[in-house]
C-alpha positions as CSV (number, residue, x, y, z in Angstrom):
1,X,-10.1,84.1,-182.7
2,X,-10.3,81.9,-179.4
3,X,-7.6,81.0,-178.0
4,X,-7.6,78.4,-175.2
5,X,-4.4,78.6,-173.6
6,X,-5.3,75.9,-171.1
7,X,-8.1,72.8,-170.0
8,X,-7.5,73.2,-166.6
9,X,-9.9,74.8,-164.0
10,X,-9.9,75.5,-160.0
11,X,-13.9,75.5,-160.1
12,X,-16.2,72.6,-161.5
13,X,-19.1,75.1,-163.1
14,X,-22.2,73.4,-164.3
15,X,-22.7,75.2,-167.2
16,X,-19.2,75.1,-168.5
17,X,-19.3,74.8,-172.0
18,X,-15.8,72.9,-172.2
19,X,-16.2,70.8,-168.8
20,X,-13.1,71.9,-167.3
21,X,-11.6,70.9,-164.3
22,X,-8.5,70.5,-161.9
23,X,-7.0,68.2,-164.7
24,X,-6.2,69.0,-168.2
25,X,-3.9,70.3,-171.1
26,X,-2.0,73.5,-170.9
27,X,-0.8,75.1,-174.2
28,X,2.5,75.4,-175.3
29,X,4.7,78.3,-176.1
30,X,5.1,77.4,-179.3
31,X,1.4,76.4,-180.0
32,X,0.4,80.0,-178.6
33,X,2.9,82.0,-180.9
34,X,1.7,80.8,-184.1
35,X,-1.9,81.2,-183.3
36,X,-0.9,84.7,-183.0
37,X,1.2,84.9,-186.4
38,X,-2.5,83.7,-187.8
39,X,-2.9,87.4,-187.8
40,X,-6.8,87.8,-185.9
41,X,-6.6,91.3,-184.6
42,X,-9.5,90.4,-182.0
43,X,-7.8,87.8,-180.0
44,X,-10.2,86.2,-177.1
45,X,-7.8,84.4,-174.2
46,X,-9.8,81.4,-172.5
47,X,-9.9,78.1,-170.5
48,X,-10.7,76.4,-168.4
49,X,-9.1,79.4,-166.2
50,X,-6.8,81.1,-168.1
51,X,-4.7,82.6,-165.7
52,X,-3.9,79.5,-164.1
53,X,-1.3,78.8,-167.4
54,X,1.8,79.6,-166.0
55,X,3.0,81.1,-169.0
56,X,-0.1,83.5,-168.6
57,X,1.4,86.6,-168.3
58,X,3.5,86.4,-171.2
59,X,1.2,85.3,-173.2
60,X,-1.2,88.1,-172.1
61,X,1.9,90.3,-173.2
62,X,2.5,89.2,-176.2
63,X,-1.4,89.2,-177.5
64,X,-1.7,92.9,-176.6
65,X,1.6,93.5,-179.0
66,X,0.2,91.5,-181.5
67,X,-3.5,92.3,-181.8
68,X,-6.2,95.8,-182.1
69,X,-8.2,94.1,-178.7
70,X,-7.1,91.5,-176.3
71,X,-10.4,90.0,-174.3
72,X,-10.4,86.9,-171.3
73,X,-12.9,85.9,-168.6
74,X,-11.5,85.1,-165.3
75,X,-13.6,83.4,-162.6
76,X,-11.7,85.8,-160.3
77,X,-10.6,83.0,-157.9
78,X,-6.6,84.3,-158.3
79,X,-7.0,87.1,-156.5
80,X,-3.8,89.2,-157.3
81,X,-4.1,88.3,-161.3
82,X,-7.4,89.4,-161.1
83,X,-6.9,93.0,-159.5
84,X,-4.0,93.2,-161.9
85,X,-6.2,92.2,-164.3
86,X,-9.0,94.9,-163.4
87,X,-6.5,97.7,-163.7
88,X,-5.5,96.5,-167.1
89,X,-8.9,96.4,-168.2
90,X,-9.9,100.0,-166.4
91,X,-7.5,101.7,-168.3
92,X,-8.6,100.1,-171.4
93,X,-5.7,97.8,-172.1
94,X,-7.8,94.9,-172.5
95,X,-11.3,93.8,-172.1
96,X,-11.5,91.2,-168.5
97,X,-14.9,90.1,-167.8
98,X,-15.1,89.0,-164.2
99,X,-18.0,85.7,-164.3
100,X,-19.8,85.9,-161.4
101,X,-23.2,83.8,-160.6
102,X,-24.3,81.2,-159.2
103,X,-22.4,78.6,-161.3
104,X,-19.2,80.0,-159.6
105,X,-17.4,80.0,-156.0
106,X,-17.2,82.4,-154.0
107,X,-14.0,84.7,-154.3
108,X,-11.9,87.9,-152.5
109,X,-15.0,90.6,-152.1
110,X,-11.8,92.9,-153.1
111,X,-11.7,91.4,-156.7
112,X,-15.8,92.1,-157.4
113,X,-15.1,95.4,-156.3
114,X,-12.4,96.2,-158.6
115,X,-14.1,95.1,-161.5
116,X,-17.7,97.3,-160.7
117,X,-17.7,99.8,-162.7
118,X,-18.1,103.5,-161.2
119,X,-20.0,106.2,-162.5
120,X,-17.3,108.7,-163.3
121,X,-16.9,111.4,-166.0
122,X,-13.0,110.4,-166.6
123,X,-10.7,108.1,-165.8
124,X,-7.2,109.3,-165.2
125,X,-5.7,108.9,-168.7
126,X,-8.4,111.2,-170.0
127,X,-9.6,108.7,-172.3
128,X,-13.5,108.7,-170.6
129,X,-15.5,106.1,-169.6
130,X,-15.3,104.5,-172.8
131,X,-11.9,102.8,-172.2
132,X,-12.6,100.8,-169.3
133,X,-13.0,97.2,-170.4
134,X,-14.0,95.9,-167.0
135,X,-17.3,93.7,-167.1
136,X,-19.3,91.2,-164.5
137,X,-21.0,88.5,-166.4
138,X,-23.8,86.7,-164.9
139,X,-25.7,84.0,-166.2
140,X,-27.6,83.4,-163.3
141,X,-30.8,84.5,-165.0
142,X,-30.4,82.6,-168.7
143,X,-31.2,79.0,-170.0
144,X,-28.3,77.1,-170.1
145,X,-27.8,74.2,-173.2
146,X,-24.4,73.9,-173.5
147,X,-21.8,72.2,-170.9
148,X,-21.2,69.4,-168.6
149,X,-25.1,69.3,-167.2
150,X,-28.2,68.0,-168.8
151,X,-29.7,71.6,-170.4
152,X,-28.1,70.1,-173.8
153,X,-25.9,72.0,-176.1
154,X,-28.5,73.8,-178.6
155,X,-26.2,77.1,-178.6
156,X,-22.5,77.8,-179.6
157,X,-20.3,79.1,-176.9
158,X,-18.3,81.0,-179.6
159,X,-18.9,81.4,-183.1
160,X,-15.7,82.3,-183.5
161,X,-12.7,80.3,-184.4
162,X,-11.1,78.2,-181.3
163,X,-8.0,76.9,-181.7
164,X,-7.4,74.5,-178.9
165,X,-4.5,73.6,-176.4
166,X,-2.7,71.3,-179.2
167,X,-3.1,73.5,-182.0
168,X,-6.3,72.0,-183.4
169,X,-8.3,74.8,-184.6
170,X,-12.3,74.5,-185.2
171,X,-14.9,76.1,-186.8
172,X,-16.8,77.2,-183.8
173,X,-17.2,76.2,-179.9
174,X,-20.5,73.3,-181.1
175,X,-19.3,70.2,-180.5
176,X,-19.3,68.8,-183.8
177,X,-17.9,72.0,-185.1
178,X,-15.2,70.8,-188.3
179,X,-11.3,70.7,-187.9
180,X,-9.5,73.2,-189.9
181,X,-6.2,71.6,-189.1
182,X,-3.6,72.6,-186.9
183,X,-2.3,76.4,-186.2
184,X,1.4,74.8,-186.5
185,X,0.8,73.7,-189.3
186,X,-1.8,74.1,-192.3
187,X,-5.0,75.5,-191.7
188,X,-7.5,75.6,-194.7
189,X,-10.8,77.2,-194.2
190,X,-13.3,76.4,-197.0
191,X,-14.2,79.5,-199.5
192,X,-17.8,79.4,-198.7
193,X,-17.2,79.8,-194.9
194,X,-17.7,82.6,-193.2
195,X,-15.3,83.0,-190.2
196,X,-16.6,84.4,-186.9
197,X,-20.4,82.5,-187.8
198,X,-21.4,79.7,-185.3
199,X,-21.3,76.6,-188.4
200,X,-24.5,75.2,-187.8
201,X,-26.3,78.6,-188.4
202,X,-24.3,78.5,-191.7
203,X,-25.0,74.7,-192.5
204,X,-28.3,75.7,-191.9
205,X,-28.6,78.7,-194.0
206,X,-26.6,77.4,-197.0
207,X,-29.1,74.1,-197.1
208,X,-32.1,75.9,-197.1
């Protein structure tokens, strides 16, 4: 499950997906905790830039006690989150991908260095290499169709279900994904869906 805790964004990307910017909705406390009594035990955190919520780190805290693997981009651009964030994610606590291309500003040199990964044998909890969920994402290099700029919106940004800021949750991230209904309320997903497929693969799949 997606989870976007929050609209809002310090950077006006291109490509993003949900056209994001400095205005937008934040989700509540309320909203947040009974997306997590839904029960997912992969729980993706997302924005617009998550950790500008201001109820981030608690939410952060409660979706590592609730769920098997806690995940979240950050565009990096809150520096102290984000090498907090990096540490987390090196010791395996979570899964932090750091988005860096050329869609992005520039941020703190120190926060691309803590999340490159270093060849090492072990890391200090003796868990191996394995546990560190630090990533760099770059889309520099792909074709872009979904988002704010004229590539289209061909591909799902998450196949997944997203429930948004007010509780609404969605199919998947297309745009004319269906409504399920509302996490604080009644959700009803149809018996022939499959949850965690983008819909218009399925719709396609089940009409042929």
């Amino acid at each position: 499950m997606y989870i976007q805790i929050t609209t809002r964004c310090n950077m006006h990307c291109e490509h993003c997906c949900y056209s994001c910017g400095k205005r937008g909705h934040d989700m509540s406390a309320e909203t947040y905790a009974a997306a997590l009594a839904y029960g997912d035990e992969y729980l993706s955190i997302g924005g617009g830039e998550p950790t500008l919520h201001p109820l981030f780190w608690q939410f952060l805290g409660q979706a590592i006690a609730a769920a098997e693997t806690v995940w979240l981009a950050t565009n990096g651009s809150q520096t102290e989150i984000a090498l907090a964030l990096a540490k987390l994610a090196r010791k395996g606590v979570i899964g932090c991908a750091l988005s860096q291309d050329c869609y992005h500003d520039e941020i703190d040199d120190r926060v691309v260095d803590a999340f490159t990964r270093e060849p090492r044998p072990y890391d200090y909890i003796g868990r191996g290499d394995a546990a560190d969920g630090r990533e760099i994402r770059d889309v520099t290099g792909k074709e872009i169709k979904a988002g704010r700029c004229r590539h289209g919106s061909d591909d799902c940004p998450c196949s997944d279900l997203i429930v948004k800021p007010d509780g609404r949750v969605f199919a998947c991230g297309c745009k004319r994904a269906p409504c399920f209904g509302n996490i604080t309320g009644t959700v009803t997903i149809p018996d022939n869906w499959e949850v965690g497929e983008c819909y218009r693969q399925q719709s396609a799949a089940q009409a042929a």
